[in-house]
MARBAMI-758868 format. One line per field, with one value per atom (N, C-alpha, C): residue in one letter; atom name; x, y, z. Coordinates in steps of 0.1 Angstrom, whole numbers, always signed. Layout:
! MARBAMI-758868
residu = [a_...]
atome = [CA_...]
X = [X_...]
Y = [Y_...]
Z = [Z_...]
//
This chain:
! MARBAMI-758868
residu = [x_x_x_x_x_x_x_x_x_x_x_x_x_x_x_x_x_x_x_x_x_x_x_x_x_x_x_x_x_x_x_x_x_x_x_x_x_x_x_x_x_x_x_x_x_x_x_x_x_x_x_x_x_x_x_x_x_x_x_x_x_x_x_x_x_x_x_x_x_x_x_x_x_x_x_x_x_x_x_x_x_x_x_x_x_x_x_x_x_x_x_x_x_x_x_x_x_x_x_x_x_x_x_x_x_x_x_x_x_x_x_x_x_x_x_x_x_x_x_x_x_x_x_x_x_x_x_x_x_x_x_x_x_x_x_x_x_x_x_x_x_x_x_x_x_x_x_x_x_x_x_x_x_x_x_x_x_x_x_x_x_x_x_x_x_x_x_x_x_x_x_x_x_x_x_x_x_x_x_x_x_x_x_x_x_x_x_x_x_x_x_x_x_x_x_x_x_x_x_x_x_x_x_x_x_x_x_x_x_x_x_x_x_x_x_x_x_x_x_x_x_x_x_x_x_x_x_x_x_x_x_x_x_x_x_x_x_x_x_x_x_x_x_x_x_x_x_x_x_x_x_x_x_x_x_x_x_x_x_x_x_x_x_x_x_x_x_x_x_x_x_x_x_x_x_x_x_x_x_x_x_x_x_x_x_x_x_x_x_x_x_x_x_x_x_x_x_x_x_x_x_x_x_x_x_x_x_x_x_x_x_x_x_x_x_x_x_x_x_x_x_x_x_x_x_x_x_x_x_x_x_x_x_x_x_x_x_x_x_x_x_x_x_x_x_x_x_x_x_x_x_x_x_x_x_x_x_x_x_x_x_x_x_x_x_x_x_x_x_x_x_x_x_x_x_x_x_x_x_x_x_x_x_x_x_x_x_x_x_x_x_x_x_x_x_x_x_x_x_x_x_x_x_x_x_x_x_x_x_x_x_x_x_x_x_x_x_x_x_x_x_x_x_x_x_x_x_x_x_x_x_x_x_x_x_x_x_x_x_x_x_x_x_x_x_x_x_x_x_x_x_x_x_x_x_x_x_x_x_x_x_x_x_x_x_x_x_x_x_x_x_x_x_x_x_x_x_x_x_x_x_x_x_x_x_x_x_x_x_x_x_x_x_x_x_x_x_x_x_x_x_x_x_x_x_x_x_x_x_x_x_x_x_x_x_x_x_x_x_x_x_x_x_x_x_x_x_x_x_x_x_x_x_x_x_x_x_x_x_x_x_x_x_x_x_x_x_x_x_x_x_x_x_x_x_x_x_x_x_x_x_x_x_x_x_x_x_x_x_x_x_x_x_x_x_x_x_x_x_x_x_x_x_x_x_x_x_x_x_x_x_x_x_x_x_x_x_x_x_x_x_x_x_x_x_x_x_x_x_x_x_x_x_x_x]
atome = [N_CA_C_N_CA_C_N_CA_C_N_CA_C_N_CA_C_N_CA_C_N_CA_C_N_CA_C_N_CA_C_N_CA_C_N_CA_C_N_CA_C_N_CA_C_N_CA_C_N_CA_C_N_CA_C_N_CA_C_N_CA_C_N_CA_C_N_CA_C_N_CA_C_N_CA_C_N_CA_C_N_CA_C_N_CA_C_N_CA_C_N_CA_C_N_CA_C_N_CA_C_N_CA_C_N_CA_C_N_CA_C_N_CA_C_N_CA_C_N_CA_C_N_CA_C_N_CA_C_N_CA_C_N_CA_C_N_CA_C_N_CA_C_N_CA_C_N_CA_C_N_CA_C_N_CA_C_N_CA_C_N_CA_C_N_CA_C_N_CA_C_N_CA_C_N_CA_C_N_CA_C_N_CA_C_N_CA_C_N_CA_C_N_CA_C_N_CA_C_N_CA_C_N_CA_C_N_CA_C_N_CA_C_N_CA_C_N_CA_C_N_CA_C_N_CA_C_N_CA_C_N_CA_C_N_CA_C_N_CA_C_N_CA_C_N_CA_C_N_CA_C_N_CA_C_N_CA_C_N_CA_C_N_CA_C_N_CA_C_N_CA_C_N_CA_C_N_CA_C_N_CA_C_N_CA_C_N_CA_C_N_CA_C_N_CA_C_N_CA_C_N_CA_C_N_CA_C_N_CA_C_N_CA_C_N_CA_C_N_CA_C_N_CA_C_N_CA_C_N_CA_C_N_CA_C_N_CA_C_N_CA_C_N_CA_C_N_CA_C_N_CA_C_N_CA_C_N_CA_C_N_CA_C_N_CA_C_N_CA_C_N_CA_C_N_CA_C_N_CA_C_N_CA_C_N_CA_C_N_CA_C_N_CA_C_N_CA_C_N_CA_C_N_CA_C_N_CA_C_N_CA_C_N_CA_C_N_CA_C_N_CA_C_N_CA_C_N_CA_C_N_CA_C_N_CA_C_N_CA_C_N_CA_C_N_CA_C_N_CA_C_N_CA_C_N_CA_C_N_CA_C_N_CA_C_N_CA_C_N_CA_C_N_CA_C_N_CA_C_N_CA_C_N_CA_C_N_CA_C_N_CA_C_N_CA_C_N_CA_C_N_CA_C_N_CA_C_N_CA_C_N_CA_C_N_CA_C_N_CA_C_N_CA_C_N_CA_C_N_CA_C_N_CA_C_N_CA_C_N_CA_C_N_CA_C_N_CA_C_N_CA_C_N_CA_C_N_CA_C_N_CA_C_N_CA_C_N_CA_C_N_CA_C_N_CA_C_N_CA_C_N_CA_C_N_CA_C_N_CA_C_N_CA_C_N_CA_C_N_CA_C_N_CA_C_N_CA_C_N_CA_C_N_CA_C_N_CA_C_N_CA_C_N_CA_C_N_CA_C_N_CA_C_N_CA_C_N_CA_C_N_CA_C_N_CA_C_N_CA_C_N_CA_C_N_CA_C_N_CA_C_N_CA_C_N_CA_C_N_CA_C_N_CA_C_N_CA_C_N_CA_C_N_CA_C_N_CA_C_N_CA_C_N_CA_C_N_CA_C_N_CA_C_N_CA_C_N_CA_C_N_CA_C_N_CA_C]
X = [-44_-52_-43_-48_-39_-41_-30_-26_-40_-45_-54_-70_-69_-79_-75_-59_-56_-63_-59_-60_-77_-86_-100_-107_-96_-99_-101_-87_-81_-93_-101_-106_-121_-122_-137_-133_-124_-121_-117_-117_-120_-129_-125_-140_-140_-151_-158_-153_-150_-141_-126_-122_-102_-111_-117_-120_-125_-136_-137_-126_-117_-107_-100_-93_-83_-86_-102_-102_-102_-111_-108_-94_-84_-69_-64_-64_-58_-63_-75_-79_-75_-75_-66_-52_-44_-30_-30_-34_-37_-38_-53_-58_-47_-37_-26_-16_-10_-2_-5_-17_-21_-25_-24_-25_-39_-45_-64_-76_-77_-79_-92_-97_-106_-98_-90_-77_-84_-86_-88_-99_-113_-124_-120_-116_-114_-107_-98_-84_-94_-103_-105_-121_-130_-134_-124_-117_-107_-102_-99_-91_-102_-117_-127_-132_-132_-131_-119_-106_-97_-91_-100_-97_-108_-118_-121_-116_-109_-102_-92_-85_-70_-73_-85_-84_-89_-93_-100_-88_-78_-68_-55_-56_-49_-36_-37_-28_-32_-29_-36_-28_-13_-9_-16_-13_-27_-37_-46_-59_-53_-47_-52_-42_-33_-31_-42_-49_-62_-69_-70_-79_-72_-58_-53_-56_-57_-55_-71_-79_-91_-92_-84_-80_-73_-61_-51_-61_-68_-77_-88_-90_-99_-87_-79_-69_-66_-60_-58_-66_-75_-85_-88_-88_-86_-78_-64_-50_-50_-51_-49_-58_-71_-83_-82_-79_-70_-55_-46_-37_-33_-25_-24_-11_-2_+11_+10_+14_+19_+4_-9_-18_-21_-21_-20_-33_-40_-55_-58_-47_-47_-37_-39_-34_-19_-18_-6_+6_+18_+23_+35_+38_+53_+63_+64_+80_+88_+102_+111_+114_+121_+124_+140_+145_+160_+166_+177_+182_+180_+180_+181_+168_+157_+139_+143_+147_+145_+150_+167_+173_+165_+159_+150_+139_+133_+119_+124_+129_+137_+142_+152_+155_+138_+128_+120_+109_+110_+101_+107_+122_+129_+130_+128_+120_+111_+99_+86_+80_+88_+89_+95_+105_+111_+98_+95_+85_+71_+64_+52_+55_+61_+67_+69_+77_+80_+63_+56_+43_+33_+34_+28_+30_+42_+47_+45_+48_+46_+26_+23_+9_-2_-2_-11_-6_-14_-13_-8_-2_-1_+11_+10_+17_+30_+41_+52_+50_+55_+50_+60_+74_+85_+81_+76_+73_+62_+51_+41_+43_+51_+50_+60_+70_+78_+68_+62_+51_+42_+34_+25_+35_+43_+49_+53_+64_+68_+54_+44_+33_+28_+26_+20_+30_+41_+48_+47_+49_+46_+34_+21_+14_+10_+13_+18_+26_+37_+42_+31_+23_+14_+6_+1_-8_-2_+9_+18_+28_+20_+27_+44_+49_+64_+63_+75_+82_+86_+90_+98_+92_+79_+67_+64_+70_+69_+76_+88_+103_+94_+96_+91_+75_+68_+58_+64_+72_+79_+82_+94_+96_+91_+78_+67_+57_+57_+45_+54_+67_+73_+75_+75_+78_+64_+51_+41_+36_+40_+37_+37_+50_+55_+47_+44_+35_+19_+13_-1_+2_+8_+8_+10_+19_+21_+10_-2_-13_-24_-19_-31_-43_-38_-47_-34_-41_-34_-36_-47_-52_-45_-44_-36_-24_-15_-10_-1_-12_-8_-9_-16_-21_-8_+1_+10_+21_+18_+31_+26_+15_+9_+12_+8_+11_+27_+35_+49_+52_+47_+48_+46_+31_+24_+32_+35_+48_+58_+66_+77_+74_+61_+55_+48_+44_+42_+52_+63_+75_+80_+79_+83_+73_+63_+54_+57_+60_+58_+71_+80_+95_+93_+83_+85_+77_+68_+58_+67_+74_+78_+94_+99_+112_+101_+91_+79_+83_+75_+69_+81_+91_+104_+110_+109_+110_+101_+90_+79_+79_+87_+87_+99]
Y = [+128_+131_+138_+147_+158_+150_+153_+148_+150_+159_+162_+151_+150_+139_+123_+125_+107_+107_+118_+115_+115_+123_+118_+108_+98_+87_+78_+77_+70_+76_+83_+85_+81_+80_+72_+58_+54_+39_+33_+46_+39_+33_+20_+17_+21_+20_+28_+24_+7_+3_+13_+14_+20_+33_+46_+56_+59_+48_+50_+44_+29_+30_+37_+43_+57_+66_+75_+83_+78_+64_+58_+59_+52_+50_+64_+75_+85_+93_+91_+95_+85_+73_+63_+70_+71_+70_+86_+98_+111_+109_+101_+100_+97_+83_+74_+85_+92_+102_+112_+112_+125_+116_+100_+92_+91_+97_+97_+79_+76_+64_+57_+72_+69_+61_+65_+60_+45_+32_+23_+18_+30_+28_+28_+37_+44_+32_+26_+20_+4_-3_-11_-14_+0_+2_+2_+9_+9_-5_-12_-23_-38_-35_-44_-41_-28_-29_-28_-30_-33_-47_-58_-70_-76_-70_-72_-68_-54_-49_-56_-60_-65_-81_-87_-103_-97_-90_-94_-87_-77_-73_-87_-98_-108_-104_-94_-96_-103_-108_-122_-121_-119_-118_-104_-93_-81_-82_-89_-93_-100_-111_-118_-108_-95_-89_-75_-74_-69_-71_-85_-94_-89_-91_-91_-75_-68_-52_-52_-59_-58_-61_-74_-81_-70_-65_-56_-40_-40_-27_-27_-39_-45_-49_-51_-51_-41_-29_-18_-9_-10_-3_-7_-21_-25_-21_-24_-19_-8_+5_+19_+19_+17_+17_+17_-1_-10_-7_-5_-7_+6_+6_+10_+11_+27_+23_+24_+15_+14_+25_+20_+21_+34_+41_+56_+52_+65_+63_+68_+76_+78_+68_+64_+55_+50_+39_+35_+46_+45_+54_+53_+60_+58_+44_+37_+29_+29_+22_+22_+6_+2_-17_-12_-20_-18_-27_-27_-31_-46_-51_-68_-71_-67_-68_-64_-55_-50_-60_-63_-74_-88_-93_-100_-99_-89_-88_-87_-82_-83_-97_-102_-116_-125_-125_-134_-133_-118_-107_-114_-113_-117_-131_-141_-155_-156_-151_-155_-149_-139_-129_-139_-145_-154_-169_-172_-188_-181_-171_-164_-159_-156_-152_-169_-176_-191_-196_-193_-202_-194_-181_-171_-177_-175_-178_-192_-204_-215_-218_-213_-220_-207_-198_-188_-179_-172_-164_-149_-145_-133_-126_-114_-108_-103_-98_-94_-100_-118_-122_-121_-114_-110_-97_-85_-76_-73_-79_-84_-89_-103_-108_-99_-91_-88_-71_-65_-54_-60_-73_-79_-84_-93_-99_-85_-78_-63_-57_-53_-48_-51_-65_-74_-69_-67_-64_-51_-45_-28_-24_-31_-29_-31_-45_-51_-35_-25_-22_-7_-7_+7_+2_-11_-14_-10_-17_-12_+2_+12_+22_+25_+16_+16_+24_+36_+47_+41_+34_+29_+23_+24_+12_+29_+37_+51_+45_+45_+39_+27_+20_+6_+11_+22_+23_+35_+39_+46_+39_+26_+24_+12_+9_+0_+7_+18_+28_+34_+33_+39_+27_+15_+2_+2_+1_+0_+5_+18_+30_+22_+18_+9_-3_-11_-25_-20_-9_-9_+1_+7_+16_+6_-6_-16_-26_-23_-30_-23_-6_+3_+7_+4_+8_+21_+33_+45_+52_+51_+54_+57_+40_+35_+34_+40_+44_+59_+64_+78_+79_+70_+70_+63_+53_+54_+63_+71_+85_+89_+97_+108_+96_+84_+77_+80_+78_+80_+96_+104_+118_+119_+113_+115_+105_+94_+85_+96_+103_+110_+121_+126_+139_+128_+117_+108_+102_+105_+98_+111_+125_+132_+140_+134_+141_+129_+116_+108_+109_+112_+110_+128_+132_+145_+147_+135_+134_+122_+111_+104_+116_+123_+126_+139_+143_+146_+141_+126_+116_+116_+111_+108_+121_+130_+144_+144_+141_+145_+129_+121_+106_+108]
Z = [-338_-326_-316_-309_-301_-289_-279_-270_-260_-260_-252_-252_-266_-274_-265_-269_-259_-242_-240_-225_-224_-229_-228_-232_-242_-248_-238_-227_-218_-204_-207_-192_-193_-207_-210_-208_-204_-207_-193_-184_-173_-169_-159_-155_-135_-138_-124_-112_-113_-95_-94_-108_-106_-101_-106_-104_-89_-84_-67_-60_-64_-53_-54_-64_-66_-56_-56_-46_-32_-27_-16_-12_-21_-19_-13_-22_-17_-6_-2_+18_+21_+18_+27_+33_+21_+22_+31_+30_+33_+51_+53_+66_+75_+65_+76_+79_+70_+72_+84_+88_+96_+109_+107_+122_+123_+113_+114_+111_+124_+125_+112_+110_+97_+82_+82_+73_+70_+82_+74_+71_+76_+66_+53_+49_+34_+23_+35_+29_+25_+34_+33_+19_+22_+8_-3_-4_-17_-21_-13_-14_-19_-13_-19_-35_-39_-52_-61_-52_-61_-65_-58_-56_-70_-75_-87_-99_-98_-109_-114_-101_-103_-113_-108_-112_-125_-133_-144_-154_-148_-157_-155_-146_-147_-137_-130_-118_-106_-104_-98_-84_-82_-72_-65_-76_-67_-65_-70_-64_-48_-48_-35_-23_-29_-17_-16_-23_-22_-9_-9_+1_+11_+12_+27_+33_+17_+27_+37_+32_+35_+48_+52_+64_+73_+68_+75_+79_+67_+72_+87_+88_+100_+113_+106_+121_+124_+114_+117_+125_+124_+128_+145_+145_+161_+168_+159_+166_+172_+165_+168_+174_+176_+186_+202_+199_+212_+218_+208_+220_+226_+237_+246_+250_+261_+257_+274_+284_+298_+301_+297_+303_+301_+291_+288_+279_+281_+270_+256_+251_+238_+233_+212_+207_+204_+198_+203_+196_+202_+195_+181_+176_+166_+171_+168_+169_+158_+163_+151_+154_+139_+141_+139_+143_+146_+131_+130_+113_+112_+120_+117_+121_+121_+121_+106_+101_+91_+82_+78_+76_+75_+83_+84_+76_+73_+70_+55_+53_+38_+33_+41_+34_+32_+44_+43_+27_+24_+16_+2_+1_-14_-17_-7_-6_-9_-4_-6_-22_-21_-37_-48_-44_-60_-60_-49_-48_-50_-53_-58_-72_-77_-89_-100_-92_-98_-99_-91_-90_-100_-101_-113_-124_-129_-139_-146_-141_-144_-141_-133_-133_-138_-141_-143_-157_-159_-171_-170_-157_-150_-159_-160_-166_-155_-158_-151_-138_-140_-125_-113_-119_-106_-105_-110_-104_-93_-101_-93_-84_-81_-69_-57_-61_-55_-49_-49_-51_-39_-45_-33_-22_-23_-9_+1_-7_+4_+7_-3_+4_+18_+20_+27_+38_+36_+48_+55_+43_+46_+54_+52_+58_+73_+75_+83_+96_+87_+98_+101_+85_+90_+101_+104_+117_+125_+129_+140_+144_+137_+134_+139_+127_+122_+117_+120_+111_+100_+97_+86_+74_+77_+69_+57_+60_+49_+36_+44_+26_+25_+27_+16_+10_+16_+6_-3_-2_-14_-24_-16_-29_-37_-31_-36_-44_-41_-46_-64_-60_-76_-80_-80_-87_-98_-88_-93_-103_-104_-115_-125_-128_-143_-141_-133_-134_-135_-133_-135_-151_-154_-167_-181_-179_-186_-187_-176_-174_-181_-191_-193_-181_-169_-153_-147_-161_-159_-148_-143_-131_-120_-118_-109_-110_-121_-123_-114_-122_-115_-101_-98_-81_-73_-74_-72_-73_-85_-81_-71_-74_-61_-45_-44_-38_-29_-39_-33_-31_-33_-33_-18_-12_-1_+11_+4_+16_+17_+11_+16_+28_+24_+36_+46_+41_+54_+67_+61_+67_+72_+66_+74_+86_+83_+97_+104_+104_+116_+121_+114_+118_+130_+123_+134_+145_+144_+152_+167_+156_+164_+175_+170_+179_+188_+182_+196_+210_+205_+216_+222_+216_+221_+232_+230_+242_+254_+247_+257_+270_+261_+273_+283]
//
């Protein structure tokens, strides 16, 4: 069978939730980059049908951070709405976390990552349960700093977005797959428009 033959094999075998969150995901990931507050409509549809996909292929830790993006997409969307910078009427702007927020958020991330992983593994049937959990716990964070638009919440979706590649392709959710490359492709031009957007703000203050 010619290579061309595989890949149409694999596209009939998609099923229909990977194929609409994939496109949802990537105007997600696109809109955030451009600061476009539509971003977590997009992001929060994507993430309700990825919270079915994930439980039935047995990632189990991705399913329940599924839920949260759903949660995080509804905050997000308040956040950048609501807040406010010293009473100024457009949205909140760029920040940076200084290295020991960072330091911090990492030690607590590689904790909660080894005690989700131990609890995978011994109680559930979950496949690669340290990658997995280590993928969900930093996500959970990462996102966390896209609400609060943290410059810095770009690299950890880099290098959460290339971990994944290998945990969904091992999972045959080729898709999703590939949507994590293009994923990390789009964090790197995400991190360089905010990083240029932020030394903007930073002149014009």
């Amino acid at each position: 069978m010619n290579w061309w033959e595989d890949l149409a094999q694999v596209a009939l075998n998609l099923h229909w939730a990977e194929v609409a969150s994939v496109v949802a995901g990537i105007i997600y990931v696109v809109l955030a980059a451009r600061e476009n507050i539509w971003c977590w409509l997009f992001g929060i549809v994507g993430s309700a049908l990825s919270i079915y996909l994930f439980y039935i292929s047995k990632l189990y830790a991705e399913s329940v951070l599924y839920f949260y993006y759903v949660a995080a997409g509804i905050y997000g969307w308040w956040a950048w709405t609501h807040a406010r910078d010293a009473g100024e009427t457009h949205q909140m702007s760029i920040t940076t976390w200084r290295w020991r927020q960072h330091l911090f958020a990492i030690i607590i991330g590689v904790a909660l990552s080894l005690l989700l992983a131990f609890f995978l593994k011994r109680y559930t049937d979950a496949q690669m349960p340290l990658l997995d959990a280590h993928t969900t716990i930093f996500s959970f964070i990462a996102t966390y700093l896209v609400t609060r638009k943290v410059l810095s919440n770009w690299v950890y979706w880099i290098l959460i977005d290339a971990f994944s590649v290998g945990l969904y392709a091992s999972r045959e959710l080729y898709l999703y797959a590939l949507l994590m490359l293009a994923y990390t492709i789009i964090a790197v031009w995400g991190y360089r428009r905010w990083l240029r957007v932020y030394r903007l703000e930073k002149l014009e203050s």
